[in-house]
Each structure stands twice: as structure tokens, then as C-alpha cells.
PADRENFI-706733 format. One record per residue (C-alpha): x, y, z; residue number from 0; residue in three letters. Coordinates in nm, 2 decimals. Layout:
<nodes>
<node x="X" y="Y" z="Z" i="NUM" aa="ALA"/>
...
</nodes>
This chain:
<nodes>
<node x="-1.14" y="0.39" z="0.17" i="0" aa="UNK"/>
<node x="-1.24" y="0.02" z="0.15" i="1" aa="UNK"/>
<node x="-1.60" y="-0.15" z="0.25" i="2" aa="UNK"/>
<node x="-1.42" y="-0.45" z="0.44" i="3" aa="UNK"/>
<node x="-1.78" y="-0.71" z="0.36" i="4" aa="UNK"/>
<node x="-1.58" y="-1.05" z="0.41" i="5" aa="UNK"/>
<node x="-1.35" y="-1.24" z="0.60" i="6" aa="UNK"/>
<node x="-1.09" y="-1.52" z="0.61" i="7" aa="UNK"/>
<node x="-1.21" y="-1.82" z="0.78" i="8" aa="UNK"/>
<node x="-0.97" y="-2.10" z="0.89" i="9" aa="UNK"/>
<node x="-1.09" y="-2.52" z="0.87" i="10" aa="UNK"/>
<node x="-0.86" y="-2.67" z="1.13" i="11" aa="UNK"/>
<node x="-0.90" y="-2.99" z="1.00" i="12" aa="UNK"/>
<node x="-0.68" y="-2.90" z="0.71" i="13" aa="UNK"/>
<node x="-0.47" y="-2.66" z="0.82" i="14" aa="UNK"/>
<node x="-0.10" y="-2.82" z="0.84" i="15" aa="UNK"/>
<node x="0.04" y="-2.47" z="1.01" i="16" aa="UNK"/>
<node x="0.26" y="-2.42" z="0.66" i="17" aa="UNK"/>
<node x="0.24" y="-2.03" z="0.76" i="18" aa="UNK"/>
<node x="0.22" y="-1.94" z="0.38" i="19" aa="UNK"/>
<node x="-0.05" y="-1.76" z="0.47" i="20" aa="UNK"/>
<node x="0.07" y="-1.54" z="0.80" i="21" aa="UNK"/>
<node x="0.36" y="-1.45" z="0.57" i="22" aa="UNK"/>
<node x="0.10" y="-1.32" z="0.29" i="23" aa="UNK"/>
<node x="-0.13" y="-1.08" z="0.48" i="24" aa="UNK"/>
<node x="-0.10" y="-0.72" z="0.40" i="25" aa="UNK"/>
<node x="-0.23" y="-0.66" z="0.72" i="26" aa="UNK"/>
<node x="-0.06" y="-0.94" z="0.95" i="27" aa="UNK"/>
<node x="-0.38" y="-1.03" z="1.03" i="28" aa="UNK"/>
<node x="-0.28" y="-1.43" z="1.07" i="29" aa="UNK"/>
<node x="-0.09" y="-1.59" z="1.31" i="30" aa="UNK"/>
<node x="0.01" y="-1.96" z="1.29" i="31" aa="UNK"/>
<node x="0.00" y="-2.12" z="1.70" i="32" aa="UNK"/>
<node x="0.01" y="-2.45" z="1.77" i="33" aa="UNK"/>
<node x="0.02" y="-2.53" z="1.37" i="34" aa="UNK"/>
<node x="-0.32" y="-2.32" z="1.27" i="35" aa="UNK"/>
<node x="-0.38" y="-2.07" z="1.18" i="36" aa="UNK"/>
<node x="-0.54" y="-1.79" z="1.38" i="37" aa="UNK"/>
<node x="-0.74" y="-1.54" z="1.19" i="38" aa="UNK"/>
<node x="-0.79" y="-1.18" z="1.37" i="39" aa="UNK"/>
<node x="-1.10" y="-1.12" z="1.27" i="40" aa="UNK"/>
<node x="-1.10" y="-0.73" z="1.33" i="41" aa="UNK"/>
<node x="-0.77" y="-0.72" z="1.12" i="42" aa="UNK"/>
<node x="-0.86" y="-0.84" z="0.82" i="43" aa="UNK"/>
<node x="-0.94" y="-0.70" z="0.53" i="44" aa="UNK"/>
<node x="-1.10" y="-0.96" z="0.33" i="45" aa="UNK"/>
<node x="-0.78" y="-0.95" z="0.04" i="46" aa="UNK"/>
<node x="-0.81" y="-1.31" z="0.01" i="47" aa="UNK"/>
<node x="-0.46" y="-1.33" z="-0.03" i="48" aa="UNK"/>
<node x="-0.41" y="-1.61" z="0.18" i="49" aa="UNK"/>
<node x="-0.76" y="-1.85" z="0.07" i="50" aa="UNK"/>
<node x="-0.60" y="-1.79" z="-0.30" i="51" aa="UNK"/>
<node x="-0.23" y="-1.90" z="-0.18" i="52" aa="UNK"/>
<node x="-0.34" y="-2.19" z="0.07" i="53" aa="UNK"/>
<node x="-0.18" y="-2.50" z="-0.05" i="54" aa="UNK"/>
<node x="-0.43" y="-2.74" z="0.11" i="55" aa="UNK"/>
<node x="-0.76" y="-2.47" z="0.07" i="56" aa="UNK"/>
<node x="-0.78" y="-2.47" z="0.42" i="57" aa="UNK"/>
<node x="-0.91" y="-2.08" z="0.39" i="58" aa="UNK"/>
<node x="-1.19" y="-1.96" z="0.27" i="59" aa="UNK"/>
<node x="-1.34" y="-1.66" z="0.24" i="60" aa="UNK"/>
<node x="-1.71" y="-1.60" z="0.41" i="61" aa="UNK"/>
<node x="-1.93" y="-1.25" z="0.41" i="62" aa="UNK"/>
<node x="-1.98" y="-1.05" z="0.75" i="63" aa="UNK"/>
<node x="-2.26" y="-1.04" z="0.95" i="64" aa="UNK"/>
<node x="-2.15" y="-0.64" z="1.03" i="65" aa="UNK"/>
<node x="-1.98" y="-0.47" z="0.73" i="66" aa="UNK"/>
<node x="-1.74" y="-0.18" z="0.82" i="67" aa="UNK"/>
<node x="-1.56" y="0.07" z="0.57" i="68" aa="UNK"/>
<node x="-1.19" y="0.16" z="0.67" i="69" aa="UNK"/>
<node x="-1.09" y="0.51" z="0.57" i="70" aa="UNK"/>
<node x="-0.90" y="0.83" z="0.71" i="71" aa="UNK"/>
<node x="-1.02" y="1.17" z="0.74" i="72" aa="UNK"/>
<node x="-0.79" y="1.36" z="0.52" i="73" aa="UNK"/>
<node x="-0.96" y="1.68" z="0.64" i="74" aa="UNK"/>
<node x="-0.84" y="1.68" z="0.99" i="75" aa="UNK"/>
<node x="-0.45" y="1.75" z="0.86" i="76" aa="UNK"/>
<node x="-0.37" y="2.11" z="0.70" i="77" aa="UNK"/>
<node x="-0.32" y="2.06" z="0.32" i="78" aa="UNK"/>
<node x="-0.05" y="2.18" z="0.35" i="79" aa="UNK"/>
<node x="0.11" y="1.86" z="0.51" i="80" aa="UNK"/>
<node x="-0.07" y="1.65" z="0.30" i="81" aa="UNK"/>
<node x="0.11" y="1.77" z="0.00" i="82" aa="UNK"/>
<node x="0.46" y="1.81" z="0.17" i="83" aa="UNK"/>
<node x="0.48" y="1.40" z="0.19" i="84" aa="UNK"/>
<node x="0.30" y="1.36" z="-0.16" i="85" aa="UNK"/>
<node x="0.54" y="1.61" z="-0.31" i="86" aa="UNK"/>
<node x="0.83" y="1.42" z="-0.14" i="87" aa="UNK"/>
<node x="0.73" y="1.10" z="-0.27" i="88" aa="UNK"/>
<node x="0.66" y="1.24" z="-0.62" i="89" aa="UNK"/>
<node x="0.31" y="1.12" z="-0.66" i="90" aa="UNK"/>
<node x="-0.03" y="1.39" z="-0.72" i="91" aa="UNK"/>
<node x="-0.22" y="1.41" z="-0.36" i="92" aa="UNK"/>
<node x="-0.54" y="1.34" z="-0.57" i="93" aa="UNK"/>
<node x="-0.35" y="1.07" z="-0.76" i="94" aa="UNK"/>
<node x="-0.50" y="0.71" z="-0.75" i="95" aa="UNK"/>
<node x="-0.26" y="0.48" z="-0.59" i="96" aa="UNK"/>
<node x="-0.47" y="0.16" z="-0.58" i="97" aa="UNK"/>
<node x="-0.68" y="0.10" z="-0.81" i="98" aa="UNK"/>
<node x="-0.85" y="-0.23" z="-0.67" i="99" aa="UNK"/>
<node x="-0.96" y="0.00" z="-0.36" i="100" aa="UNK"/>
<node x="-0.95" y="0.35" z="-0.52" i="101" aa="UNK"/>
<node x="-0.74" y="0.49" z="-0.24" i="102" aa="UNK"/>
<node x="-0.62" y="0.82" z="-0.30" i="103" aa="UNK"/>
<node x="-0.27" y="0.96" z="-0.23" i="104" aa="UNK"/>
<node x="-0.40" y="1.21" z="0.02" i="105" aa="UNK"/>
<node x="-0.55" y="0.93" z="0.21" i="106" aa="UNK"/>
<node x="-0.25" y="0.76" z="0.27" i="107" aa="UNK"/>
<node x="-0.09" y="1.08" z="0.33" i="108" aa="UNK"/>
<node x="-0.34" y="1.17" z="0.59" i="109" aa="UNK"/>
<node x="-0.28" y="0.76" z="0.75" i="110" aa="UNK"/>
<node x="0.09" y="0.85" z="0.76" i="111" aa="UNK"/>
<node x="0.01" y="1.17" z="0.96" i="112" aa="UNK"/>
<node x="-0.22" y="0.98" z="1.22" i="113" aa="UNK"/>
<node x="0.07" y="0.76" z="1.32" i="114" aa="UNK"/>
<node x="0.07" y="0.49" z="1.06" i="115" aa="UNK"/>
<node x="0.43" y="0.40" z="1.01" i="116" aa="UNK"/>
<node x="0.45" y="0.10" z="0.81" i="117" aa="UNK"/>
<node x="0.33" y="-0.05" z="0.48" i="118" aa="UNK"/>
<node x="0.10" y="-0.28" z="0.72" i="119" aa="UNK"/>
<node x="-0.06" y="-0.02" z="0.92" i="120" aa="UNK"/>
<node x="-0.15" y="0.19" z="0.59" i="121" aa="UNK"/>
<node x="-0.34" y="-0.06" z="0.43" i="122" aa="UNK"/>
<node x="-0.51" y="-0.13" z="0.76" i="123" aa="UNK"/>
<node x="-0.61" y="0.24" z="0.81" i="124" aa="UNK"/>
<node x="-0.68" y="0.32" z="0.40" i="125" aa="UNK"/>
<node x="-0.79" y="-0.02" z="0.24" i="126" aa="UNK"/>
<node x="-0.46" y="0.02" z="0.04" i="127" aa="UNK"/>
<node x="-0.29" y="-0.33" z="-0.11" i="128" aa="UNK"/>
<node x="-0.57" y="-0.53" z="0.02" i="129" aa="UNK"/>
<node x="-0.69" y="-0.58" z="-0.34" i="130" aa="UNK"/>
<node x="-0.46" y="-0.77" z="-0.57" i="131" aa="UNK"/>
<node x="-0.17" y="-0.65" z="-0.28" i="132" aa="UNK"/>
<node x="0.07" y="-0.61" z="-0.57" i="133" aa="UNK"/>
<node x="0.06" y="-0.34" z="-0.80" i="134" aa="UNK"/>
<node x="0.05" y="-0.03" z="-0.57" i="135" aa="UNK"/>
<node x="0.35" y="-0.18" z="-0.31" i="136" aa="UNK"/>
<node x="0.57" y="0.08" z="-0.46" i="137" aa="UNK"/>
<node x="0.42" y="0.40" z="-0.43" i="138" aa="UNK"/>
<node x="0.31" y="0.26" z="-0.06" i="139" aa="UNK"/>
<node x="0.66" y="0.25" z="0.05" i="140" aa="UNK"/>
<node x="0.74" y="0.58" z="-0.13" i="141" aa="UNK"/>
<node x="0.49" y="0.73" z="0.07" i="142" aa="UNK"/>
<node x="0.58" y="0.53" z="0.38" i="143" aa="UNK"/>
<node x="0.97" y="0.67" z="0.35" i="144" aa="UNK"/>
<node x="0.87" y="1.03" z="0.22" i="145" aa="UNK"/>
<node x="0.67" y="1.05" z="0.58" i="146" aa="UNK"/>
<node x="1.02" y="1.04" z="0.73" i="147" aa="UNK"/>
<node x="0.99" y="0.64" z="0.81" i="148" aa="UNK"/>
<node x="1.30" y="0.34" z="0.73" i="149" aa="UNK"/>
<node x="1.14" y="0.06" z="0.52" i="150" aa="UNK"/>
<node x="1.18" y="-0.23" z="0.73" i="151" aa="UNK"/>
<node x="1.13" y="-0.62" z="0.60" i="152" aa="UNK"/>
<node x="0.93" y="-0.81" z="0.80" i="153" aa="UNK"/>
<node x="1.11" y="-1.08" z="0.88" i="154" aa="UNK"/>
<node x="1.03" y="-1.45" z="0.69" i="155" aa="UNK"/>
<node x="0.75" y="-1.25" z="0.52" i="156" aa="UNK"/>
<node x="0.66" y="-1.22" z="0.13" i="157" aa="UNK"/>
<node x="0.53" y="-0.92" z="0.15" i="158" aa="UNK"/>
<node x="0.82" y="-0.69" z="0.07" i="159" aa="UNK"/>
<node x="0.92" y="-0.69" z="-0.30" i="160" aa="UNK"/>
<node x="1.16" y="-0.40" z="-0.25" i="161" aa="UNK"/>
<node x="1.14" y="-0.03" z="-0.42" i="162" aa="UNK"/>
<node x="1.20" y="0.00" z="-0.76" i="163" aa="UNK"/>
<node x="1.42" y="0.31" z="-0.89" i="164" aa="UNK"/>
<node x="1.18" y="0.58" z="-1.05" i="165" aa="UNK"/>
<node x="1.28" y="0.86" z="-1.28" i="166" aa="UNK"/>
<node x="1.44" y="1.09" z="-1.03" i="167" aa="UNK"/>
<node x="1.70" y="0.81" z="-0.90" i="168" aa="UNK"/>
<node x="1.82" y="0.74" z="-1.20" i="169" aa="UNK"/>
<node x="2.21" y="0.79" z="-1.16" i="170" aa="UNK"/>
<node x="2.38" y="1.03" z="-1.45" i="171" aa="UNK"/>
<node x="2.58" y="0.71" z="-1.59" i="172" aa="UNK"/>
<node x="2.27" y="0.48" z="-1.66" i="173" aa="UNK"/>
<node x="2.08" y="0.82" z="-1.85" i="174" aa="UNK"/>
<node x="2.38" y="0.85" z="-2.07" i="175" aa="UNK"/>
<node x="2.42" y="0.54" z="-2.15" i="176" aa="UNK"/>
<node x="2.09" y="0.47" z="-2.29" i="177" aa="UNK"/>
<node x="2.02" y="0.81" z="-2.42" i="178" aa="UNK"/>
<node x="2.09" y="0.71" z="-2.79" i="179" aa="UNK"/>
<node x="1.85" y="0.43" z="-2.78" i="180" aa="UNK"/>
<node x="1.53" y="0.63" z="-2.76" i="181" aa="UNK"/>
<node x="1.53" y="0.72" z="-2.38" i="182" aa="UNK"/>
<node x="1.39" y="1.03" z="-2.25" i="183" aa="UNK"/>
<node x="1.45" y="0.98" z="-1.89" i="184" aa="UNK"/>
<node x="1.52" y="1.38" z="-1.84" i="185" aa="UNK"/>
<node x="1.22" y="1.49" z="-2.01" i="186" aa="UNK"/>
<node x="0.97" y="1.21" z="-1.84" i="187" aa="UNK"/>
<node x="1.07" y="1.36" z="-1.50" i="188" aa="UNK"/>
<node x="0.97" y="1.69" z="-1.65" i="189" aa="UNK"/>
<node x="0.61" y="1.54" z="-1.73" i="190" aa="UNK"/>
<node x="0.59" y="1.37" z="-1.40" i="191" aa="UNK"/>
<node x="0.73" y="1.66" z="-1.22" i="192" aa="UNK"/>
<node x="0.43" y="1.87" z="-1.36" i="193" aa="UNK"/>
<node x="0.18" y="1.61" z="-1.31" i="194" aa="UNK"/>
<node x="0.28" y="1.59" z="-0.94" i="195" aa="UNK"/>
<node x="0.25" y="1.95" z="-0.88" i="196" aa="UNK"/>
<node x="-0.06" y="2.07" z="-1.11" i="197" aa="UNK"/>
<node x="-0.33" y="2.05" z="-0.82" i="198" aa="UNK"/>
<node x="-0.07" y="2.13" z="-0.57" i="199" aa="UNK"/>
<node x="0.00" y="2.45" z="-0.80" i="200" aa="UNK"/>
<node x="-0.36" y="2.49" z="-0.86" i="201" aa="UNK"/>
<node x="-0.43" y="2.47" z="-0.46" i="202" aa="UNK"/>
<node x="-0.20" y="2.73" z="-0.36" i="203" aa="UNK"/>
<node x="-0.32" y="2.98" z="-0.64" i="204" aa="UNK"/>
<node x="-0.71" y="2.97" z="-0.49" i="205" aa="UNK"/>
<node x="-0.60" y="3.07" z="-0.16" i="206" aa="UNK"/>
</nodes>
């Protein structure tokens, strides 16, 4: 959940059309036509992602007149899918994802079951990466794949740093070889493993 209070706003007059910031958004939000840049107002999230990354400071960003919070009802999906696609993408359904928004994994889990198929349409629907729109790409696209969606790269956009390989990708080979070196790689999955299921565990014993 986010409390969306300001807003991008484009000066023509020194907008050149670059389109460093239409490749930015979290939220495709901006469009470059006719060399400016078109802000959708409704879209945006207020990240300033693209007033920080302007190379001429032709963005800036300005409060609303009409505050809105974006957010999704985890309540109107059974628990038990919310947990199916938090399970399968190894993260704690109460877990804190993003920690400049606070969004929740069952949030994003819930935005995944209303249709949301892409990084892009989570954090329009959740508030998710629309803070530093760095730190929590990862488990985004975890989420996004464990929902049964292919990560697909926008095309010419920045956005997309790739997935990393977590604990339970690690391949046999790599474990081995750097098992002697102070590596615990079978023993963190463990940890995670439990710290993934506690409340899922803890869920299923109240019912």
C-alpha cells in the first residue's frame, strides 16, 4: 500500500526528448512524443525516478491537489492461494518486500491474483519499487514468475536488472566448490526454508 501525494511534472522548455526518463519509470508512466515528454498523471506514482535521472532537470516533482493510496485487498483471495505463490517464490506471505513502501508479500501476491502480470503492473497496483525502485526488483520478479508469468524485458528500458540466483538455485558444483571456505549454502536454505514456512505452518495449525 502506498499514499501516491505527488507527481512528476514536465517543463517543455527543457525537455530535449532524451527518453532517459520513459525508460526509468517503474510504472511506464512517461511517454516521449514529439521529443517531450508526456507524464500520465493517473500512472504515476510520484518515485521520482525520472526528476532524479533528468539530465537537463526538466522534471520536477509537485504535491497533488487529490491524494490517493494504491493498495490490494488481500482478503478477497483464499489464503490459501496467497501462500501457494509466496511459498513458490520462497519469500514469508507476511514478509516485507519493500521497505521504502512497506508492501507486504501477500499484497503482491493478492496483485498477481487480480490479473497483474508484470513487474510494472505490481507496483502500479501495490506501491511496490516506486521508492528507491531498486532494492526489492528481485523478489518482485520472483513473485511475478512464481504466479506462473515469463519475465519479459521491456524493450530499450532500464528497468530490468535480471534475477539473481538465491540459495535454492545454486547448482551442486558451485556448493562444493566453495564449501571449504566457510560456506553454508545447504544449511541457509534450511533457515530460509523455515522462515518462509513459519506463519504458513502456523496458519494451517489454527484452522
Amino acid at each position: 500500500m502506498k499514499l501516491v501525494s505527488i507527481m512528476a511534472k514536465v517543463d517543455k522548455d527543457k525537455c530535449i526528448g532524451c527518453k532517459t526518463c520513459e525508460k526509468l519509470c517503474p510504472v511506464l508512466a512517461i511517454q516521449i512524443e514529439d521529443k517531450k515528454a508526456i507524464i500520465d498523471e493517473d500512472a504515476c506514482r510520484g518515485c521520482a525516478n525520472c526528476a532524479d535521472r533528468c539530465p537537463v532537470y526538466a522534471i520536477t516533482m509537485v504535491k497533488r491537489e487529490e491524494p490517493f493510496t494504491v493498495k490490494v485487498d488481500v482478503k478477497q483471495f483464499p489464503k490459501e492461494a496467497i501462500d501457494e505463490i509466496c511459498r513458490k517464490a520462497h519469500v514469508n506471505p507476511e514478509q516485507v518486500l519493500c521497505y521504502c513502501v512497506g508492501t507486504r508479500a501477500e499484497e503482491v501476491a493478492a496483485a498477481l491474483l487480480s490479473g497483474a502480470k508484470t513487474p510494472e503492473e505490481v507496483s502500479s497496483m501495490t506501491g511496490m519499487r516506486t521508492g528507491c525502485t531498486i532494492e526489492c526488483i528481485q523478489p518482485m520478479l520472483r513473485m511475478v514468475e512464481a504466479a506462473g508469468n515469463k519475465l519479459q524485458p521491456i524493450e530499450g528500458g532500464h528497468q530490468w536488472y535480471g534475477k539473481t540466483i538465491t540459495a535454492w538455485e545454486l547448482s551442486d558444483e558451485v556448493k562444493d566448490k566453495y564449501k571449504s571456505k566457510g560456506f553454508f549454502f545447504d544449511e541457509d536454505k534450511e533457515l530460509l526454508d523455515q522462515i518462509v514456512n513459519l506463519k504458513l505452518e502456523e496458519g494451517q495449525n489454527e484452522k
